[in-house]
N, C-alpha and C positions, 0 to 999 in steps of 0.2 A: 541425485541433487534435485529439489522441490523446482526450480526455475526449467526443467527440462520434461516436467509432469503433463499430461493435458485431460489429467480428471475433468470430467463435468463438460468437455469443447467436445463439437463437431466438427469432422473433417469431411472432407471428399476426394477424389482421385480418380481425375480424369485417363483413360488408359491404364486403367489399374487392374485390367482381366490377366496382367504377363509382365516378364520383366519387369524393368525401375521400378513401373507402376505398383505392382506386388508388392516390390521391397519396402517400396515408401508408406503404402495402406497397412503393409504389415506393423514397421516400426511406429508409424501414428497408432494404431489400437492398439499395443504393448505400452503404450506410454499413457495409456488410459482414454484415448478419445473414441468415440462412436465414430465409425468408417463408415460413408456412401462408397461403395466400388464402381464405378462408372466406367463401362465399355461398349463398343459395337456392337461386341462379340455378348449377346449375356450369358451364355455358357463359361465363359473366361469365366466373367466378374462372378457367377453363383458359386464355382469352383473357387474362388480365393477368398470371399465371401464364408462362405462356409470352414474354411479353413482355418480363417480369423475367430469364429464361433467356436471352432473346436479346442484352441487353446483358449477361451475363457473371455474374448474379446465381443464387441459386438459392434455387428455390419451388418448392411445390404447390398445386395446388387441391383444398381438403375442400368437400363438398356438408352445410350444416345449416343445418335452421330453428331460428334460436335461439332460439323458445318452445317447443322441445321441448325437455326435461331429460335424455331417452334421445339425442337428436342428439346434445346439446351436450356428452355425456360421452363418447361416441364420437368425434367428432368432435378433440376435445380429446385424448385418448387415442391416437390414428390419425397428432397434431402429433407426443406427445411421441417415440411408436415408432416414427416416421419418424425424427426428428431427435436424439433422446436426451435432450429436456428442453424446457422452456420458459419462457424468462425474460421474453419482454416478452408482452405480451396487451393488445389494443387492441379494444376492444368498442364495435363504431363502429356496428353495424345501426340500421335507425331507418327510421320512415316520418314524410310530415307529412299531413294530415286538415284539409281547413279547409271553415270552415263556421259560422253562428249555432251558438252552443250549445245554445238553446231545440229546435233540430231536427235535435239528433247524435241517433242512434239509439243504441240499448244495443251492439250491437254493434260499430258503430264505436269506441264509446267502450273498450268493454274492446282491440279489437285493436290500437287505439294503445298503450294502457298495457300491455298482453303485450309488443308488441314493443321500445316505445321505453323502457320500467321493469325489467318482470320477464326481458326478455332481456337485460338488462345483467346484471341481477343473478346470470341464471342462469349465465353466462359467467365472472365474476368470481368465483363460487362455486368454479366449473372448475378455472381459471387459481390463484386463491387453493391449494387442495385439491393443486396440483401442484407446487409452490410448496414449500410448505411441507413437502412429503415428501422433495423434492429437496433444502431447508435451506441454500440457496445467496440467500435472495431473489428479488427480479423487481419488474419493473414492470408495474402494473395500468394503463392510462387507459382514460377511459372517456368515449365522444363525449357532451360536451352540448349547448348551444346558449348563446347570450346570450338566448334564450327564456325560460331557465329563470332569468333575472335579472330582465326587465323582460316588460312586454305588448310584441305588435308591434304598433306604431299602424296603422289601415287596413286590420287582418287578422282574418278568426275565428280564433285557433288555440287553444282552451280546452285541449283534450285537450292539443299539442305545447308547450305552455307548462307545462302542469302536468309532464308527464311527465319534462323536462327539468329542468324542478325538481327532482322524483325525486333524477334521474341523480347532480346536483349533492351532494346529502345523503347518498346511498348512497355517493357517493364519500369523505363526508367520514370515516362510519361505519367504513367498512371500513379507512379509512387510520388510523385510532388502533385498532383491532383488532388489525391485520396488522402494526403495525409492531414489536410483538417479534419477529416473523419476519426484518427486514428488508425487505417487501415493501412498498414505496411506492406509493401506489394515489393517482392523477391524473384532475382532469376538463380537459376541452380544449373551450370552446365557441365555436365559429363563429359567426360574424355573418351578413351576407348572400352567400350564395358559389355559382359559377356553374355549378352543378349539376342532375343532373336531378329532385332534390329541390323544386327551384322551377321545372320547367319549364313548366310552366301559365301562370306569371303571365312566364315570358321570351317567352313568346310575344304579351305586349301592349308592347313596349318605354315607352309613357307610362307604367305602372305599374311598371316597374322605376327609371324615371326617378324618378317623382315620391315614391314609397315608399320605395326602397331609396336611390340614388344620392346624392337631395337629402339623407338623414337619415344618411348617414355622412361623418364629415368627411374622409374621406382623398378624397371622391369619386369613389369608384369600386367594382365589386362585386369581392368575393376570389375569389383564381383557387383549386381543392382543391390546385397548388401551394403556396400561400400558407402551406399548412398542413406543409409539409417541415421548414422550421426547428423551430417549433414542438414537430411531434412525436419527431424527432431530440434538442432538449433532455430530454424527459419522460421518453424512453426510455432514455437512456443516461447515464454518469454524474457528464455534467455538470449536473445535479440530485438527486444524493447526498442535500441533505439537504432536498429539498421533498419533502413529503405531503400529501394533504390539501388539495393546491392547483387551483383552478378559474381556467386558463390562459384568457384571452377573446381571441379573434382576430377582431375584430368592425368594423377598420378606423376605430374612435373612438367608433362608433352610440352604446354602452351611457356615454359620456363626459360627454355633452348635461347 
């Protein structure tokens, strides 16, 4: 279907060297748009980069840390003067931290909320700022979790709960901002998905079972495929006229 295409647009994808990231830079170049891969890691992003090249797509890999404000507008910068603009911007970086709260350290607690808060923000700040110079529009999303809807039962995650939270609000903010721009700004939050975000506890399978598994009713954990349709809608313009909207992909968990 022509409304789900993105001939001729630029994307980016922040945390796109692994997981979600991957899935989402993947299914944005098959749908026809030029991919920036954007990671820490540039080894990640030239590897998935490259891989998007080989089936017939076309990417780059940019290296930034997205709690840097100097990365992030180079970085950003480096998309638009490669490609000549930027229209979609997917600010997916993100760690997760678990642990009793009583015994997060101050540091923990701040490099959660830098990466998984203020590096959305400072991305969308980016993205926004290009945007609107360009005067054509775009689409913002911006990774959250169903974290940032409910606690996860059987988990510490204080810091990745709140942060998501965040994400969630800042998404809502920036979408009644931006939208005399045109600029629809999106959050997308994942449920339980089989990435290396949760590779700790995939390495106990009865904790995957009894935690995850049992508490979603689709029964089963989401593959960062899962996340292709999804973010193919948010981006392109077969959602014209959503903003504002916190997409849950969470295979029912948040339903209960």
């Amino acid at each position: 279907m022509d409304l789900f295409k993105l001939d001729g647009r630029v994307a980016l994808v922040t945390g796109g060297g692994q997981g979600l990231g991957e899935a989402m830079a993947t299914a944005l170049a098959q749908a026809g748009s030029a991919v920036a891969v954007i990671d820490i890691n540039f080894s990640n992003a030239t590897m998935v980069a490259d891989k998007i090249k080989a089936s017939g797509g076309n990417a780059i890999p940019v290296k930034c840390d997205v709690t840097q404000s100097d990365q992030v507008e180079a970085a950003f910068s480096d998309v638009a003067r490669t490609f000549g603009r930027i229209d979609i911007a997917v600010n997916n970086a993100g760690i997760t931290l678990s642990g009793p709260a009583e015994d997060m350290s101050d540091e923990d607690w701040k490099r959660i909320v830098d990466i998984n808060l203020n590096g959305v923000f400072l991305c969308a700040r980016e993205a926004g700022k290009h945007m609107i110079r360009q005067g054509t529009g775009g689409s913002i999303i911006n990774t959250a979790s169903m974290s940032g809807t409910i606690i996860n039962k059987g988990f510490y995650l204080a810091g990745y709960c709140t942060t998501k939270a965040g994400v969630k609000h800042l998404t809502k903010a920036l979408a009644v901002e931006w939208a005399k721009y045109g600029i629809r700004v999106n959050s997308i939050s994942p449920g339980y998905m089989r990435t290396p975000l949760i590779a700790a506890s995939l390495a106990h399978p009865e904790i995957v079972e009894e935690k995850m598994v049992n508490t979603t009713p689709l029964g089963r954990l989401g593959e960062p495929q899962d996340l292709a349709g999804p973010i193919l809608f948010l981006a392109s313009d077969a959602s014209l006229f959503v903003t504002g909207h916190d997409l849950v992909v969470d295979g029912g968990h948040t339903a209960w």
